[in-house]
N, C-alpha and C positions, 0 to 999 in steps of 0.2 A: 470209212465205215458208214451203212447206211445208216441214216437218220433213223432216231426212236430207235436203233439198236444199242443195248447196253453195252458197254465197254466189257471187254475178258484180257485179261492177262497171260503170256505161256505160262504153262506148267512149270510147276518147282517145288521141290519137297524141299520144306523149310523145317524147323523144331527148335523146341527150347526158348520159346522167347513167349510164347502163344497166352500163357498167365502165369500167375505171379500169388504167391500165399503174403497178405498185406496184413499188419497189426500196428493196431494203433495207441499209441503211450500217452500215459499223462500227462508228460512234460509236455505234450505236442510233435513228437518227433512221429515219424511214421518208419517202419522195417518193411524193405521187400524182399522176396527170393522166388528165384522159378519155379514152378512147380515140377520140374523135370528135372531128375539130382544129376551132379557131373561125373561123366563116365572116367575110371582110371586114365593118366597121361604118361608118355615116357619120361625117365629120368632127365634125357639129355636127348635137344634138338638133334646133333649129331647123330644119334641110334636112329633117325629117321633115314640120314645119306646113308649111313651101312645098311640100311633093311634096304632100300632101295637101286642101291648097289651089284646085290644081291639078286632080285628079284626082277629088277627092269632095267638092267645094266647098259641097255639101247636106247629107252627112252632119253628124249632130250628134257636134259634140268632147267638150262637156259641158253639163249641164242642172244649173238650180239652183233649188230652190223657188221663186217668187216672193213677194213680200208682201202679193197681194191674197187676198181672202177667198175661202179653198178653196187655196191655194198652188199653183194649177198649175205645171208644172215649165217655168221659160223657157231658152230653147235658146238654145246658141252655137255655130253651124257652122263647119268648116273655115274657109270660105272670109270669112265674118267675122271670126272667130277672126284671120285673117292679118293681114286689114285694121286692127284695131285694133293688134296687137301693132306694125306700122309705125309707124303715128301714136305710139304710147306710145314706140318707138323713138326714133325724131327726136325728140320733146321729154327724153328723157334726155341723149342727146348733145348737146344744146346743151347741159347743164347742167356739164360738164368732170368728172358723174360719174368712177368708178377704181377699181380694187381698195384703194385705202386712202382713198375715198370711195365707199361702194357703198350699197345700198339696202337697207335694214332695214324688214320687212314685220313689225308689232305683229300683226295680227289673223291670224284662221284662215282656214281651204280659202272660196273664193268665187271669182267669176267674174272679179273687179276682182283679186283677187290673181295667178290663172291667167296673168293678161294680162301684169300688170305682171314676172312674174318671166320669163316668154317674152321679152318685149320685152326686160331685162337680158340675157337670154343673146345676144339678137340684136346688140344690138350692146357685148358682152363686160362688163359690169359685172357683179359677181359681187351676187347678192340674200342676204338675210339673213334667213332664216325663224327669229320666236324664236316659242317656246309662247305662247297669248295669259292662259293662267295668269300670268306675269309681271307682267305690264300689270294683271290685270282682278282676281286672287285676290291676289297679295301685298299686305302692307300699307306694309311699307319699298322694296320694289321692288329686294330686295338683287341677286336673277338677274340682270335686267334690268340693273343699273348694273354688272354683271361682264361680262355680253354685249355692252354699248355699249361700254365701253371697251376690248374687243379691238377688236371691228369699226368704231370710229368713222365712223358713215356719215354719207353726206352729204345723205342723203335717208329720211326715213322714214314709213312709208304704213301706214295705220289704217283699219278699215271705219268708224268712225264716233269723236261724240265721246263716246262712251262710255270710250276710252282717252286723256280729258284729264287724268285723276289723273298718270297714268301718263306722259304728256308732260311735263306740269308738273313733274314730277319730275324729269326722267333726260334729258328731250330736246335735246342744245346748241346754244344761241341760234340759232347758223349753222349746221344742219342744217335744211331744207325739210319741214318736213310736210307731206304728203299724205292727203287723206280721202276715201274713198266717199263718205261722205253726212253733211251736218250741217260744224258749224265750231264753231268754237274758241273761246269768249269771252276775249278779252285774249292770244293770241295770234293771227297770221297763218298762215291756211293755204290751201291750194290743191286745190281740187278735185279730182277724179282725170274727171272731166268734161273739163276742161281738158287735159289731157293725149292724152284719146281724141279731140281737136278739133282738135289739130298735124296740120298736115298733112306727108306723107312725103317727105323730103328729102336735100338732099345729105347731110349730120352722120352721118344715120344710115349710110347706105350707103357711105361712109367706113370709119363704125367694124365696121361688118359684115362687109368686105374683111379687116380683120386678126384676126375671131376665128378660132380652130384649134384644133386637140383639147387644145391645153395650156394653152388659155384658162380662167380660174377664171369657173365657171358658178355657184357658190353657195358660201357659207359654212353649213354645218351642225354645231351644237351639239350634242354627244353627248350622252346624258339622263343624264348622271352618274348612275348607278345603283350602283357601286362608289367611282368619284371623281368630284372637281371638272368640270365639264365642258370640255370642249376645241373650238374653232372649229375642223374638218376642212375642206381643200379639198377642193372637189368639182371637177376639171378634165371638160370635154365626151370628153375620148378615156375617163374614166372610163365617168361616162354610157352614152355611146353602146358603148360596149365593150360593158358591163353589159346592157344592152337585146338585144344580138345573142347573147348570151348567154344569156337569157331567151326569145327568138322557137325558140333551137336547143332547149330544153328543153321551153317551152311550144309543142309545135310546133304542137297545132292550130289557136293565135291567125293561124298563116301561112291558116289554109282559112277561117275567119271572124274578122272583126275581134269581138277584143275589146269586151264591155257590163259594165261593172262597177257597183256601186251601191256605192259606198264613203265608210267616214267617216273613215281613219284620217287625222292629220293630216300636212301637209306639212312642218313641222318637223324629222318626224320622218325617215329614209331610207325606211322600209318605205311612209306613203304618198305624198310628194314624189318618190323617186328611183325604186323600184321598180313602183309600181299608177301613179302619173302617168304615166310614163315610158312602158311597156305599153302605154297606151291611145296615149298619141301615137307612137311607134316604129311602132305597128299599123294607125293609122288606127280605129281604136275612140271608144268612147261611155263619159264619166264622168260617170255620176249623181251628183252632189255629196249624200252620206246628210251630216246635219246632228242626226243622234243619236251617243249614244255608248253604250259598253257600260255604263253606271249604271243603277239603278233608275230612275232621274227622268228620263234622256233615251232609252230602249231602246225608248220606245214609237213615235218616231220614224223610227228604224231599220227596224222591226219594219212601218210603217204603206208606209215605201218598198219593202220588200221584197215587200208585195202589191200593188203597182202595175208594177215593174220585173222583168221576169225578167234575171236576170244569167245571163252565160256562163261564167264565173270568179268566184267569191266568195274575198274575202278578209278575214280577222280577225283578231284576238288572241283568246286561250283564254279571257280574259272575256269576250266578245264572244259567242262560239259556243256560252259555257255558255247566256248567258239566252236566245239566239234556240233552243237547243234545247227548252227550258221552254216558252216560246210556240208551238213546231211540232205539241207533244201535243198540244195542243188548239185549234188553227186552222189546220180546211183550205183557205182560202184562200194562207195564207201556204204551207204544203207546196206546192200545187200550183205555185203562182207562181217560190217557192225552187227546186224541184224541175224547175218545167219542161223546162228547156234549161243546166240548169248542166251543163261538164263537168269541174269539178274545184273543190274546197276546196283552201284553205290555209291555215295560222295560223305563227305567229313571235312574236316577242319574250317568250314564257316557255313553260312545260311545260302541253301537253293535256291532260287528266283524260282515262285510257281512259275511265273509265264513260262521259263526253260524245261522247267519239268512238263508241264502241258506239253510244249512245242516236240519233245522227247517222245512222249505218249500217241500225238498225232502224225509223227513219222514213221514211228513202230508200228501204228494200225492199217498205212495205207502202205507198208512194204513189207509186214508179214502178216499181216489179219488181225494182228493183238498185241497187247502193249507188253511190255516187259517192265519186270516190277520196278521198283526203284528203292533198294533198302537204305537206312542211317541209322544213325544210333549215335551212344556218348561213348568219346576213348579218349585216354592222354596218355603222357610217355611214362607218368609214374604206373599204369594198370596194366600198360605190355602189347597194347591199349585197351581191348574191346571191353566192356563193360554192360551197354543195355543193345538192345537190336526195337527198331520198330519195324515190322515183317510183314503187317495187315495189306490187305487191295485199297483199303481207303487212306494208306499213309501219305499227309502233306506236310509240305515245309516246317522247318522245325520241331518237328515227332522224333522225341527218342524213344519213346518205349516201353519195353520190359527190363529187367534181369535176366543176362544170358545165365546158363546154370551154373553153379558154384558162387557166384556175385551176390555179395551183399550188400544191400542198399542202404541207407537210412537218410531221408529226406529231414532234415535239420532245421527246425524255427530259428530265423533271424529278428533281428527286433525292426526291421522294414517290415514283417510281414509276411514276409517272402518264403521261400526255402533252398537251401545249400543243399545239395544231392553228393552223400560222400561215399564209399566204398572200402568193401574188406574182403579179402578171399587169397586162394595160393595166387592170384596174378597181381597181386599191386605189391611195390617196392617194398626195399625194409629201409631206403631212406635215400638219402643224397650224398655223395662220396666228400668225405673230407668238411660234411657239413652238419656236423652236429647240432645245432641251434637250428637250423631250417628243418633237419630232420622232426625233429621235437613239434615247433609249431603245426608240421603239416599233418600230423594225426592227432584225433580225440582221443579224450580219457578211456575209450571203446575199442580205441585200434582201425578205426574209420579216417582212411585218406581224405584229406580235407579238401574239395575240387576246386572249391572259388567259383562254381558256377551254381547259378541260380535255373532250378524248375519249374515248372505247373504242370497242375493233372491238365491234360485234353477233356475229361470229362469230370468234373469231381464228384459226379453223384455215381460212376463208373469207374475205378480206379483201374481195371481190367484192361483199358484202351489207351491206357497209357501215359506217360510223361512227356511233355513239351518243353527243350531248351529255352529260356528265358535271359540267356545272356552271363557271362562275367562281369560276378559282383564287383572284381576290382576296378571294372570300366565306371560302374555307378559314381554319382556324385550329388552336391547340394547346387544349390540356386544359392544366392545372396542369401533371399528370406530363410532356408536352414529350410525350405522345402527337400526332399529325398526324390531321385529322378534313376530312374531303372531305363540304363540306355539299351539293354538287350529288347527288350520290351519295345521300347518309341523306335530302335533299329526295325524291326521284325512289322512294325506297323508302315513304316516308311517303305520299305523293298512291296510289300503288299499294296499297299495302295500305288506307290509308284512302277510296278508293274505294266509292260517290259519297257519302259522306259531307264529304269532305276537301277544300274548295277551294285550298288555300296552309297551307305552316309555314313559321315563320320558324327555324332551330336557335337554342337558347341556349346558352351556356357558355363564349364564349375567357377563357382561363384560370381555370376553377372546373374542379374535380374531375369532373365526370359532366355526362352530357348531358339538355338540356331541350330542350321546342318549343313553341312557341305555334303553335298550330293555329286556321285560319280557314276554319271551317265553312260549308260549304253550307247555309243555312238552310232551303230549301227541301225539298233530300233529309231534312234533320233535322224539318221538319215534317209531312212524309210519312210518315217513322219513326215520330213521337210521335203520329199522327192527328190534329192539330191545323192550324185552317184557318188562312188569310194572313194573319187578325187579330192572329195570338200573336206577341208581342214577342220579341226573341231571348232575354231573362232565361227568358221562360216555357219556350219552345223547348227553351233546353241544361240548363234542370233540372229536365224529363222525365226519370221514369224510363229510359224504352227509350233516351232517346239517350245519355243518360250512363251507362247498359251497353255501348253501341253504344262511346265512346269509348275506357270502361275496355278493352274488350276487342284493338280497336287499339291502345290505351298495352301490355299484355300480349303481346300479338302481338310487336310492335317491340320488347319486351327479347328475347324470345325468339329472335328473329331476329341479335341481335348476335353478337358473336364475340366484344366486349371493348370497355373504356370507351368508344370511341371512334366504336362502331356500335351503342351500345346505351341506349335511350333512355329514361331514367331516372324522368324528373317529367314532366310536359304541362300546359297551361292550355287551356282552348277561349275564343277570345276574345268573347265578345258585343260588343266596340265593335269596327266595321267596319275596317279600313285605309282611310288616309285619303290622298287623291288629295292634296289642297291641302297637307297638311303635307309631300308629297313620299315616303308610304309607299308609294305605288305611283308608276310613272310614267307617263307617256301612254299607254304604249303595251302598258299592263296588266301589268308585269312588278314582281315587289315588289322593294323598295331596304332588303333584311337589314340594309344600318349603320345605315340612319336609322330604320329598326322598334327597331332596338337602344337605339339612342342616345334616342331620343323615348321610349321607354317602359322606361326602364332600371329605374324603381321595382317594376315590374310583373315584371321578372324576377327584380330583387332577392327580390320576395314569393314569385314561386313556387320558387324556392332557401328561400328562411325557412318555408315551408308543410309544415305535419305531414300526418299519413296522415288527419285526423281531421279537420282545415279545409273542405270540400269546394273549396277551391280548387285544389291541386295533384293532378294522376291518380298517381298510385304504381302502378309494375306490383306484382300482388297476389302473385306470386311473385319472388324477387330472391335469384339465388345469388350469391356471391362468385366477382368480374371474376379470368379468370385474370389470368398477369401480361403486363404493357404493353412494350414496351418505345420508349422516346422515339424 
């Protein structure tokens, strides 16, 4: 773009998020709501596959690689789409499925899953999406046998037998397996063939008669990221709320349907409830992506994204880092990316500005103008979406407004702070089987209690919205009974360590002074040092230029504190990666600070025992004495 020319964005008709009617209470608490009320939603996601059915019977629902050589992409349209989910329908209902018999789906996003969890909703048995990490990467199968025994299903369906470890295991006697493809040695299993062969009958259309919005549509497992996981009901009036809520916001998926190319998993809310959801509420197209944001499977991703132009792209912040990497230098993939999208979005952890700049400045110099880049606040108990920030000037960590129908109320803490908790038809009415957790997580008001802490962007402008501030559960003390807001000194760290800095984890609940392990971009870092893809990360971070590059960050961030508590003492830059399988990250790319802590407590123990003279610990090079604290 020429210089002294402003920056413009493509066109996108957005809504619903734009303002917000704000009142403020005595107690200190603050209420928001949009100023744009929510439009009627249907009863039940399903009436969405029948109107579409109907209507665009050609249209493709979703495409999935196939397994012949060349993987062309095999289609499943509407109107097939329907036909099967029938069939799958009737053979569940004969089976006296239930909410305390329901269907527990082992494997990941595929077409046989799509169907089968449609057909639950169709005729009201709630499905049960667990991570296929459980099944495929543990070795005791501890997840998994904490997940079965909430949801005791009566039916459990696997792409193949590749999760017969994992059945043999955990699976009981009298629960029905079902398979995509392949069988069992020395158990009985039932094809998922077989099922798509039922033909459509009374049973189902029985049970279809009494599904309604307060029907339990799914069981979804929170990623335990702070704690234990919890089984959320997911009710259809959720759902379908949530989606009507999405169409007001995303409004221009109302002028063309929705095309998405997506991997994130169904498990999870953001791509089960939210990008599923989208596509079928709109009548849209879901590319089933079958990479993920890792080194070893990005290429995938990366190979569907130059065959698909998307309209909407959606990701997580690791996600968007490597596909930025690959845009420098393939124009194929810019053109393709760039084509027709009219809007980004990422969730479940913090943007790196530098990636969203480098996003911005690829989009200018390969279609003339940037493409926006939306976020917002969502978790599994809301269906997710909650606030949208939709402005041209939105940065890192902007949530926003209140999508329509969302109530807000910003909560006084006694840090100080504030809880941002929610109420409306999309957030749960509890946790299955978990009455006491139930109870804790909403107020005396009937407000979901998030566990995440906010800030205004502007506080003399409530208008422009709210800034994630972090999980208060991650918070902790110092020794001195100082109070230390790690969303916060996170959010400061990724910022100043910009693009060097992909993830810190903070150390020190209860030690004197603060630490971080720092998890570097190795790519920026071997840009920095001039060294090519070859250099291992050992070689990488003990480079001169990057470990001045560090030190001067570790210098920075003392400089920047105010007192023990925002002032950042010692550092490590970690050369061993976080690890997915041990649970340091989680699906959905966001890092799990207790189990970084807890897994690698030696590691911090050393960089607290580590002299100025170890090259282990960064020491800021000047260090005056902390004023005083007080607890």
């Amino acid at each position: 773009m020429p210089a002294g020319r402003e920056a413009r964005h493509r066109a996108v008709r957005l809504g619903g998020c734009s303002s917000a009617h704000v009142e403020h209470r005595a107690d200190g608490a603050v209420l928001l709501r949009s100023t744009e009320p929510l439009q009627p939603w249907r009863s039940r996601l399903t009436d969405c596959l029948e109107h579409w059915a109907h209507h665009r019977p050609g249209r493709v629902f979703a495409a999935q690689r196939s397994l012949q050589r060349g993987r062309p992409w095999r289609p499943l349209r509407y109107a097939e789409a329907f036909s099967r989910v029938l069939s799958v329908a009737e053979a569940l209902a004969r089976r006296g499925l239930s909410a305390e018999r329901p269907v527990m789906v082992l494997s990941g996003n595929d077409l046989d899953h799509l169907v089968l969890g449609l057909a639950c909703q169709w005729v009201g048995v709630p499905h049960v999406p667990v991570s296929p990490a459980y099944s495929l990467l543990s070795r005791d199968f501890a997840k998994l046998r904490e997940v079965m025994a909430v949801a005791t299903p009566g039916l459990v369906f696997a792409a193949g037998a590749q999760y017969r470890d994992a059945i043999d295991a955990v699976v009981p006697a009298d629960a029905e397996v079902v398979l995509g493809d392949g069988a069992l040695e020395g158990r009985a299993s039932t094809p998922f063939e077989r099922l798509l062969h039922t033909p459509p009958g009374a049973a189902a259309e029985a049970a279809h008669a009494q599904v309604g919005p307060d029907t339990i549509a799914k069981l979804l497992f929170t990623s335990g990221s702070t704690k234990e996981p919890k089984a959320v009901i997911n009710t259809q009036r959720m759902l379908c709320a949530n989606q009507q809520m999405l169409r007001q916001v995303f409004a221009f998926v109302a002028d063309e349907p929705p095309v998405l190319v997506d991997w994130l998993p169904w498990h999870h809310t953001f791509g089960g409830n939210h990008n599923l959801g989208l596509v079928l509420y709109n009548g849209g197209t879901l590319y089933i992506d079958e990479g993920k944001p890792t080194p070893q499977a990005i290429g995938e991703t990366l190979r569907n994204l130059r065959e698909v132009a998307p309209t909407i792209y959606f990701n997580v912040p690791r996600g968007f880092e490597q596909i930025v990497t690959a845009l420098a230098h393939d124009a194929l993939l810019r053109e393709t990316l760039f084509g027709r999208v009219r809007a980004f979005m990422y969730a479940g952890a913090v943007l790196s500005q530098a990636v969203w700049d480098q996003l911005d400045d690829l989009a200018e110099r390969t279609i003339g103008c940037r493409v926006r880049m939306l976020t917002g606040l969502g978790m599994t108990e809301t269906a997710p979406a909650c606030t949208f920030a939709l402005q041209e000037d939105v940065r890192s960590c902007d949530i926003g407004l209140p999508a329509p129908g969302v109530e807000v109320k910003l909560a006084p803490l006694p840090s100080g702070r504030m809880e941002i908790r929610f109420r409306g038809p999309h957030v749960t009415p509890g946790y299955w089987r978990a009455p006491e957790a139930t109870a804790r997580a909403f107020d005396d008001e009937g407000f979901y209690r998030t566990g995440d802490a906010v800030g205004w962007r502007d506080a003399a402008d409530p208008q422009r919205g709210l800034r994630f501030e972090g999980r208060i559960a991650e918070d902790f003390k110092l020794s001195s009974g100082t109070f230390v807001s790690v969303g916060l000194l996170r959010a400061r760290v990724l910022a100043e360590g910009s693009p060097w800095v992909q993830d810190a984890v903070v150390t020190a609940p209860e030690r004197a002074e603060l630490g971080l392990l720092i998890v570097p971009r190795l790519d920026e870092c071997r840009r920095l040092a001039g060294l090519g893809l070859q250099a291992g990360a050992d070689e990488v971070l003990q480079h001169a230029a990057v470990r001045e590059r560090f030190q001067r960050l570790v210098d920075r961030l003392w400089a920047l504190g105010t007192g023990s508590a925002s002032r950042i003492a010692r550092a490590h830059v970690l050369a061993e990666t976080l690890s997915i399988d041990a649970g340091e990250i989680t699906d959905k790319g966001s890092v799990n600070q207790r189990v970084v802590l807890q897994r690698r407590a030696a590691l911090v123990q050393a960089l607290y025992d580590a002299g100025p003279d170890t090259g282990f610990a960064i020491l800021p090079r000047k260090q005056d004495d902390l004023p005083g604290d007080t607890p």
